[in-house]
C-alpha positions as CSV (number, residue, x, y, z in Angstrom):
1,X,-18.1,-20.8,-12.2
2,X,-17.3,-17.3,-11.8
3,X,-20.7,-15.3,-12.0
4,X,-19.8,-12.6,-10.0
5,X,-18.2,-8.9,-9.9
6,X,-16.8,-6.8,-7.2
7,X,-16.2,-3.1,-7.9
8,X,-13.8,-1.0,-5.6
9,X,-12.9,2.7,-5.5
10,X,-9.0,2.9,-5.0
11,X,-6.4,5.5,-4.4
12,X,-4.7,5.5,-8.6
13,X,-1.3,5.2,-6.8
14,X,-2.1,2.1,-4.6
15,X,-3.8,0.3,-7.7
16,X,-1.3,1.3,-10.1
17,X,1.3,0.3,-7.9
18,X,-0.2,-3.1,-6.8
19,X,-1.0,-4.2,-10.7
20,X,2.5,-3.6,-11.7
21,X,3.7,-5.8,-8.9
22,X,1.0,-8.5,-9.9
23,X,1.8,-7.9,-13.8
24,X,5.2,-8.7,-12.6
25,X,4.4,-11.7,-11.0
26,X,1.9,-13.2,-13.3
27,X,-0.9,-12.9,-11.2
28,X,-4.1,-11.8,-12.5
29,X,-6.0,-9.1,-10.2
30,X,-9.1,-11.3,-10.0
31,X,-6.8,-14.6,-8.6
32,X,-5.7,-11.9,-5.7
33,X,-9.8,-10.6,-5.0
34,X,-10.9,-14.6,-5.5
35,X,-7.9,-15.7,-3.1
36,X,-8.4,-12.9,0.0
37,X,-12.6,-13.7,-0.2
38,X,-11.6,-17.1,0.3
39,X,-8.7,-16.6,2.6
40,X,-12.2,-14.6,4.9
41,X,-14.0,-17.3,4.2
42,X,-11.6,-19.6,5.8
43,X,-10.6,-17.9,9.0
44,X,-14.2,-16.2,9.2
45,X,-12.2,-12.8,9.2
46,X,-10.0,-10.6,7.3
47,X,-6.8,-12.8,7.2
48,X,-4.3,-10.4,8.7
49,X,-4.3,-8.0,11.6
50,X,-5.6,-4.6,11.1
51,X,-4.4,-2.6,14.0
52,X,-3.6,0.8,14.9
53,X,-0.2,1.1,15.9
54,X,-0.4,3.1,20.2
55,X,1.8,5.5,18.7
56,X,3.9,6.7,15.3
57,X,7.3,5.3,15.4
58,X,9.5,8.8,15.2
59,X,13.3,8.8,14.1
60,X,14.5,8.2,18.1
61,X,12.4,5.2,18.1
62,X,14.1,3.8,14.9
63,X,17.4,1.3,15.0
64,X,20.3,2.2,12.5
65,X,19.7,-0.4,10.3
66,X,15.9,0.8,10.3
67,X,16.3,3.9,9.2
68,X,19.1,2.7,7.0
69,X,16.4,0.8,5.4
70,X,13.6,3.3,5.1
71,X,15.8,5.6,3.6
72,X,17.3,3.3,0.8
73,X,13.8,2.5,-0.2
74,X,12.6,6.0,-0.9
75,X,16.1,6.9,-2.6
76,X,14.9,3.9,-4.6
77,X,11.7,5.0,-5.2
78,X,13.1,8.8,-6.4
79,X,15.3,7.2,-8.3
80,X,12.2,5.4,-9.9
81,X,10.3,8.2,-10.7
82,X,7.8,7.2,-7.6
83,X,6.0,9.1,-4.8
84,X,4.7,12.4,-4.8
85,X,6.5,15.5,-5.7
86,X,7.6,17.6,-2.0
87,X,5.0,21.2,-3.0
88,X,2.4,19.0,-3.9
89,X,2.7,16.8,-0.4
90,X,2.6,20.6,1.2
91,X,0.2,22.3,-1.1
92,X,-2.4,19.0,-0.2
93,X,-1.8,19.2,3.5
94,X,-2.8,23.1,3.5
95,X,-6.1,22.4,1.4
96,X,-6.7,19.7,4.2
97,X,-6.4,22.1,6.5
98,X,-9.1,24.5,5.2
């Protein structure tokens, strides 16, 4: 019996993002949360590797086809009306600065 709720402060983009791809699949939110706390349950950890990456990969370190790839997507998200608009990316980083 489900009996219990879990409350979570996102980023609106991530969750927005995320629902729409659920919505799209037919999977209800709370099948995902039920699924991953069993998923810990089961491996007696978070079920895929959180890591930090030794260093960023920069353009020289990217294959054609990479960067081919990377830069279709985001066309594809403009093109969908996604991401963040380029003076608000810059006007965030300079109050991050302050």
């Amino acid at each position: 019996m489900k009996d219990a709720t879990v409350s979570a402060r996102v980023e609106w983009d991530v969750k927005t993002e995320a629902e729409d791809i659920l919505q799209k699949l037919g999977i209800p939110v709370s099948v995902v949360i039920n699924s991953l706390y069993r998923q810990i349950i089961f491996k007696h950890g978070v079920p895929f590797a959180l890591t930090v990456p030794a260093e960023p990969v920069t353009l020289d370190m990217m294959s054609k086809e990479q960067l081919d790839e990377k830069l279709r997507h985001s066309y594809e998200q403009s093109l969908a009306g996604q991401g963040v608009a380029f003076d608000s990316v810059f006007d965030e980083l300079e109050r991050s600065l302050v």
